[in-house]
N, C-alpha and C positions, 0 to 999 in steps of 0.2 A: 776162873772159868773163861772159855775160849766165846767167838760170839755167836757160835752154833750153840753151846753150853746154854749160854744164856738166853737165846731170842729165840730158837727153831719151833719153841711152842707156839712161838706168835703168828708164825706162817698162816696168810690165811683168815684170820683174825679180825673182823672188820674195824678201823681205825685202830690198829694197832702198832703202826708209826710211834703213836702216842706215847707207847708205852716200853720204846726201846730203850736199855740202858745209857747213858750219856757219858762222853760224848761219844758220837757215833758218825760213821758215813753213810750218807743217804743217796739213792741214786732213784729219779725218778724215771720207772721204766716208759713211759709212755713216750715222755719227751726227749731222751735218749734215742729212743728209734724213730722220733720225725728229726731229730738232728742227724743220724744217720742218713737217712733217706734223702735227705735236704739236700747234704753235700754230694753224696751219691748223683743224685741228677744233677748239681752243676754241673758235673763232671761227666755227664753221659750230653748233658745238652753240647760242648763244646768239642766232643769227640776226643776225652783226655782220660786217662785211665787215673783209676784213685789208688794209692799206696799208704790207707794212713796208719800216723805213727802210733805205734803202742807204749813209748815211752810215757805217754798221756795215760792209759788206762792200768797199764801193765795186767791186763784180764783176758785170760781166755775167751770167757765167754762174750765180752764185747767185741773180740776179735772172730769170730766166728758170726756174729751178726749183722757184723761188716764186709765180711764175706759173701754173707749171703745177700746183703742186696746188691752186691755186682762187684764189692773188689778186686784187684786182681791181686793182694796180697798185701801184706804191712810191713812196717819199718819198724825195725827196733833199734836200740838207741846202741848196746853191748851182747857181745856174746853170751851172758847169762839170762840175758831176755830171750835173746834168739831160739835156744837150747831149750828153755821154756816152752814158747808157741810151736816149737818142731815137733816136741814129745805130743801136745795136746793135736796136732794134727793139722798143726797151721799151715797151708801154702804161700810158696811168692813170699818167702821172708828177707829183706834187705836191712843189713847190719848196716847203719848209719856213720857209725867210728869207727876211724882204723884202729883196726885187730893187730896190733906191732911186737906186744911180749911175748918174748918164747913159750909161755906157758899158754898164753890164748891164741896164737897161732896152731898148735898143737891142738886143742882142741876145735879151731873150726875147721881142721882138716879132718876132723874125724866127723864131727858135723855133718861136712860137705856132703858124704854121698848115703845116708838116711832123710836129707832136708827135698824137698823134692822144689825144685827149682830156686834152690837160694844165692843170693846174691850177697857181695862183700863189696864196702868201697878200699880204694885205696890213694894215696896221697905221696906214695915216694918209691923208687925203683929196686932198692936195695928190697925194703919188705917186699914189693913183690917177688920177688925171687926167693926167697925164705918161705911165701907160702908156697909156691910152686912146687921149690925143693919137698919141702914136708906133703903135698900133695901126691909126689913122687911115690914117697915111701910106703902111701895104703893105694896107691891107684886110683888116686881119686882127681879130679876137677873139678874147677869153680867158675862161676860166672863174675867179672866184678866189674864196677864202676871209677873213672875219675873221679877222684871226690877236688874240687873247683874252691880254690879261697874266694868268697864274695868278698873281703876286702875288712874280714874282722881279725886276720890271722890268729884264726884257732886252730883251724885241720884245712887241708885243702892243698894243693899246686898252688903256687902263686903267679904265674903267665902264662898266655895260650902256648908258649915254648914249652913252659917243663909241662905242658899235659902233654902234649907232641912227643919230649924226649918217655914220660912214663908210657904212654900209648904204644913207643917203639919196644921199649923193656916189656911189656907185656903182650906182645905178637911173638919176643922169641921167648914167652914162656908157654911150653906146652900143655901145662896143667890149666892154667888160665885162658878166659875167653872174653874180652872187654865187648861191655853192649853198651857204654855210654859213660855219660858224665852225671855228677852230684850236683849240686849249687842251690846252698840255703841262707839264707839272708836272713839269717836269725835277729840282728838289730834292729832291720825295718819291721821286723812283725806286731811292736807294741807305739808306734807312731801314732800316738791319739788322731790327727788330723789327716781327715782320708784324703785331699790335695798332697798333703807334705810328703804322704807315703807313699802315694803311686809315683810320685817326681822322684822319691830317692827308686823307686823301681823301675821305673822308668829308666832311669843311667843307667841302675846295673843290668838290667837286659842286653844294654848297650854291649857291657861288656861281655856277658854270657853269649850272646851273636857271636862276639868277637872268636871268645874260644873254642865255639862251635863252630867257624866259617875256620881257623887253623887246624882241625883235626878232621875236618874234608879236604881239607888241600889235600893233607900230609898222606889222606888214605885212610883213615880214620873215621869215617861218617857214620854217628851216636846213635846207634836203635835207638836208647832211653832217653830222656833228657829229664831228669827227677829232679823235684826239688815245693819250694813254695812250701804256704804252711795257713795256720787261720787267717793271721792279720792278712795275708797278702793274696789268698788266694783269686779274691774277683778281680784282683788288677791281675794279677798272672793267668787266667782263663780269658783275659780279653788280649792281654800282649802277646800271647798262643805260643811263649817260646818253649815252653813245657810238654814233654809227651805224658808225664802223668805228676800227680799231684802226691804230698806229703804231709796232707792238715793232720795234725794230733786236736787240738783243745777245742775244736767245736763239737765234741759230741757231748761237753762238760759247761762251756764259755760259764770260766772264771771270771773275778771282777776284771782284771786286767782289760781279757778282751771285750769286757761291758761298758768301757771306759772309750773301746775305740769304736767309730764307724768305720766298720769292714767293709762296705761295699760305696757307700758317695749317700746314702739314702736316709743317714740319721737314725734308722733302726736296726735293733739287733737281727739277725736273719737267721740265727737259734737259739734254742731255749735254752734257759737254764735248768740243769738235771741233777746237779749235782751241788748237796749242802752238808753241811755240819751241823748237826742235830746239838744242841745243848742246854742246860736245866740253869737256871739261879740257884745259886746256894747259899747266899749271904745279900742280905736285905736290908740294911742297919743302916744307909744314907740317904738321906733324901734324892740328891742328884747322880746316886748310882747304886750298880748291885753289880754283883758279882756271878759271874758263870762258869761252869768247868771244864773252859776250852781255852788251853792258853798254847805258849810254845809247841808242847808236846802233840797238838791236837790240828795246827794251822800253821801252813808256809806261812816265812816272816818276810822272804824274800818279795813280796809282791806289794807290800803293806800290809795295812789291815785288810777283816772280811768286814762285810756289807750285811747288814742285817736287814734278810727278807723276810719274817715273818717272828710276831713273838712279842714286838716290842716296834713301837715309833718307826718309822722309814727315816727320821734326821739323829735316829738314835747314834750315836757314836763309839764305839769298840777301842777299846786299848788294851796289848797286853798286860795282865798283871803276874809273869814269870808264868812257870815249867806248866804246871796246871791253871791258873785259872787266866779268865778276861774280865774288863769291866765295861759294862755297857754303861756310858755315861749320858747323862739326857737331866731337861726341868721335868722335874718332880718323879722320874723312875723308880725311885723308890717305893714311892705310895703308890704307884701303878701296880709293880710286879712285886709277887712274894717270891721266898725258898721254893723250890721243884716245877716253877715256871718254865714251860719251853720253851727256847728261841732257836731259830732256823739262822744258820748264815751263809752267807755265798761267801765260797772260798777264796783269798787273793790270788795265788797260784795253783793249778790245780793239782799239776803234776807229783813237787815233792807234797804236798797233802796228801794225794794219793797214796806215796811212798809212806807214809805215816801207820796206816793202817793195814791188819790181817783180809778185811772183808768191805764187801759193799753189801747194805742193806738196801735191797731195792724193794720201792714200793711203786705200789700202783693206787690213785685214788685213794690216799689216806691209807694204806693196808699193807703190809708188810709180806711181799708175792715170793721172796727167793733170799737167800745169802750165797753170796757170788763171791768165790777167796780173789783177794789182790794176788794172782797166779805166779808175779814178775819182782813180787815186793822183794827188794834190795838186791835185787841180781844185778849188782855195780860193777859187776868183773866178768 
């Protein structure tokens, strides 16, 4: 049974969270939308537009409520994200990765002209002109961005020169329209120590000035200047080199980013919304039990998750393989039986998300909606 199958009775239901099948995603709607709202007006306080990412939610309907309290559109990570939020009605959708195989080329030309205002980045000269040409052939054009190596070489130019030479390659393509540059500093975003992190943000501004002040020389002056993300966003709303912002994981803040101080001030500045619902199912040790959230159920990538509710706050979590975890703790045993609930905060939130068909959102103990993972696996 699918998890409309099994929970849609529950909608509605007072304390009915309780009584979902496990394990599960839980999204708490309340504080989901003051995390929205949060970031929302950072970003209207400092006169910077928000672009956030949906590679975080991969969900419609959180993309639509991000909308509405003032986006100006989202990021997705690949063209089957993209293709996704275009069909549901999403505006302002910016493709994060270069689009480079002939077969996804081909498809964000067809994209381009039902998406209403979308953007693509790009990273080399040759592709642009490959999507141009393919743009050629349905009539269509594209808006796109430089996408800028911060200096982890993944995707990106790597000097204000080759943005200069792609900037020139992309003036005599007529299907295309450059409004700016990319630049995401994906290493610096999980820097526990809010000095350590604005000093490495700090330099690399340096350098994004740098290849901002080369692409005005040249005749190239960036509408856009996109980029930043959770960890970095107060430092990058105070260094103002950004015309709009790219936070994904604070509408969720994973342990990861619980771990950091985001802004200099020692506290989290959103809430956590999002957990993994889970039961004990094996009881038979004094200093541990077992629950039916393992591999298949939680990024591994991040470490473990953090158990908020259920069980001890010094309780300690280890996988024990594909299905299950063991909550390790003095005397757990004797604490907790079989079909025991425990809540945990995810390590990562993203591939967890990727994990699951749905979000159970609740409100208040109650089980208010089931929301599909809209984007789930759209890798290509």
């Amino acid at each position: 049974m699918d998890d409309r199958e099994l929970h849609a009775h529950l909608i509605g239901q007072q304390g009915s969270r309780a009584a979902l099948n496990t394990p599960v995603l839980v999204l708490d709607l309340d504080r989901l939308d003051r995390n929205i709202a949060a970031m929302q007006a950072k970003a209207d306080e400092k006169g910077v537009a928000l672009r956030p990412h949906a590679k975080t939610h991969k969900s419609v309907d959180i993309a639509h409520r991000q909308l509405a309290a003032g986006a100006v559109g989202i990021c997705c990570a690949k063209i089957g994200e993209a293709e996704v939020m275009v069909d549901a009605g999403v505006a302002g959708v910016l493709i994060t990765s270069p689009v480079a195989a002939p077969a996804a080329i081909n498809r964000l030309a067809k994209l381009a002209p039902r998406a209403e205002r979308l953007m693509a980045v790009v990273d080399n000269p040759q592709v642009a002109s490959v999507i141009d040409d393919q743009l050629a052939r349905i009539d269509a054009t594209l808006d796109v961005v430089i996408d800028v190596d911060p200096g982890i070489r993944r995707t990106g130019v790597a000097s204000p020169e080759a943005a200069v030479d792609l900037a020139r390659t992309i003036a005599d393509c007529p299907r295309l329209r450059l409004r700016g540059l990319q630049f995401y500093c994906g290493s610096q975003q999980h820097i526990e120590d809010y000095a350590a992190r604005r000093a490495a943000i700090e330099e690399r501004t340096r350098y994004l000035r740098d290849v901002i002040g080369a692409l005005r020389e040249a005749g190239f002056p960036p509408e856009i200047v996109t980029g930043s993300g959770t960890g970095t966003h107060a430092i990058d709303l105070e260094l103002g080199a950004f015309t709009e912002l790219q936070t994904g994981s604070y509408v969720f803040m994973d342990a990861q980013y619980l771990d950091c101080d985001l802004d200099g001030s020692g506290e989290a500045p959103f809430e956590t919304s999002l957990a993994v619902d889970a039961r004990v199912v094996s009881a038979n040790h004094k200093g541990l039990v077992t629950v039916d959230a393992g591999f298949k159920s939680l990024s591994t990538d991040g470490g473990s998750p953090q158990v908020s509710s259920g069980a001890p706050p010094e309780t300690v979590f280890a996988f024990m393989g594909d299905e299950h975890g063991a909550l390790v703790g003095s005397d757990i045993g004797d604490r907790l039986r079989p079909g025991d609930p425990v809540s945990l905060v995810v390590p990562h939130c993203d591939p967890t998300v990727n994990l699951y068909d749905h979000y159970h959102v609740v409100r208040d103990g109650t089980l208010a909606d089931i929301w599909p993972v809209s984007a789930r696996g759209r890798a290509r």
